[in-house]
PLY file of the C-alpha trace (Angstrom):
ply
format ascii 1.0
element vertex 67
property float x
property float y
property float z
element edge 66
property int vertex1
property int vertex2
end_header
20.33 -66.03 59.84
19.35 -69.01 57.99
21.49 -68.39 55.12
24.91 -67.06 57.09
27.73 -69.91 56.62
29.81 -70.74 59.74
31.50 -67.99 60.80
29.91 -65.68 59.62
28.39 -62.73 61.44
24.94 -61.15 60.09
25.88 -57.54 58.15
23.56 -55.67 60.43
22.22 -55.68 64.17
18.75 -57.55 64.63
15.89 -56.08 66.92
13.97 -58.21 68.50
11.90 -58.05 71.32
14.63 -58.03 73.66
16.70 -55.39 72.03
19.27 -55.35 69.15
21.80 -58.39 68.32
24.40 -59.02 65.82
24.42 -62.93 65.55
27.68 -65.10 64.59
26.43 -68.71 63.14
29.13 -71.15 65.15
28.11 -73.95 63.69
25.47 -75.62 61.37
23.84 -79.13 62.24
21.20 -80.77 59.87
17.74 -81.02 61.88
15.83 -84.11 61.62
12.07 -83.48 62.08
10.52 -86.46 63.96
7.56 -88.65 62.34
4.18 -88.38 63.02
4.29 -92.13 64.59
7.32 -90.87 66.79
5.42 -88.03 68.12
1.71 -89.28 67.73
1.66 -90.37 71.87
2.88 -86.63 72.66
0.53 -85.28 70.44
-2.40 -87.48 72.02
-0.98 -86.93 75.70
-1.40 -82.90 75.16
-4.51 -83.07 73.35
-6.23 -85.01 76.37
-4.38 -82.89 79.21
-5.67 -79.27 77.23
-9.13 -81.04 77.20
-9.12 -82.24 80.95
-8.37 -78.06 82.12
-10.88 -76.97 79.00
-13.37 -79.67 81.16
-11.72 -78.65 84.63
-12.43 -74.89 83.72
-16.38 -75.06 82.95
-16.90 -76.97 85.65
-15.32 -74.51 88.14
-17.38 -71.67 86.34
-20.61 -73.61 86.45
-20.02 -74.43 89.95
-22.42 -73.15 92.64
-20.63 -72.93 96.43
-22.94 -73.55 98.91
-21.64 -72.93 102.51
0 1
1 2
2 3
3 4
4 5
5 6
6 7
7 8
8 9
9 10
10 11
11 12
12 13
13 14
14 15
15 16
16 17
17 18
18 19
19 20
20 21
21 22
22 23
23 24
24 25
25 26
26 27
27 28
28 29
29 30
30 31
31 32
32 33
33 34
34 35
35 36
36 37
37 38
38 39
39 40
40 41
41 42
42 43
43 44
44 45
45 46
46 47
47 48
48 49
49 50
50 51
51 52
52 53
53 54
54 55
55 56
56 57
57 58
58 59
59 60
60 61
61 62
62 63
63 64
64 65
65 66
């Protein structure tokens, strides 16, 4: 799909998980990957909040309920 010009439709269906598709490009836009200093506080932010449930989770398992 990559390669199709604008316009253009690919020569033969596509399956995919969701069935078959024939795919018309309607328009082509350069894509500007961000920096690593642009997305460094994302990358931080997720990296502490999949640590806090990794924490969070063997807690709860190593938890003893006493009634």
């Amino acid at each position: 799909v990559s390669n199709l010009g604008k316009g253009n439709l690919t020569n033969a269906p596509i399956q995919t998980n969701y069935g078959w598709h024939v795919i018309k490009v309607d328009d082509v836009r350069t894509f500007k990957a961000p920096s690593f200093d642009e997305s460094k506080g994302r990358i931080q932010q997720t990296l502490v909040q999949n640590k806090r449930l990794e924490l969070l989770a063997k807690l709860r398992a190593n938890a003893k309920v006493v009634q």
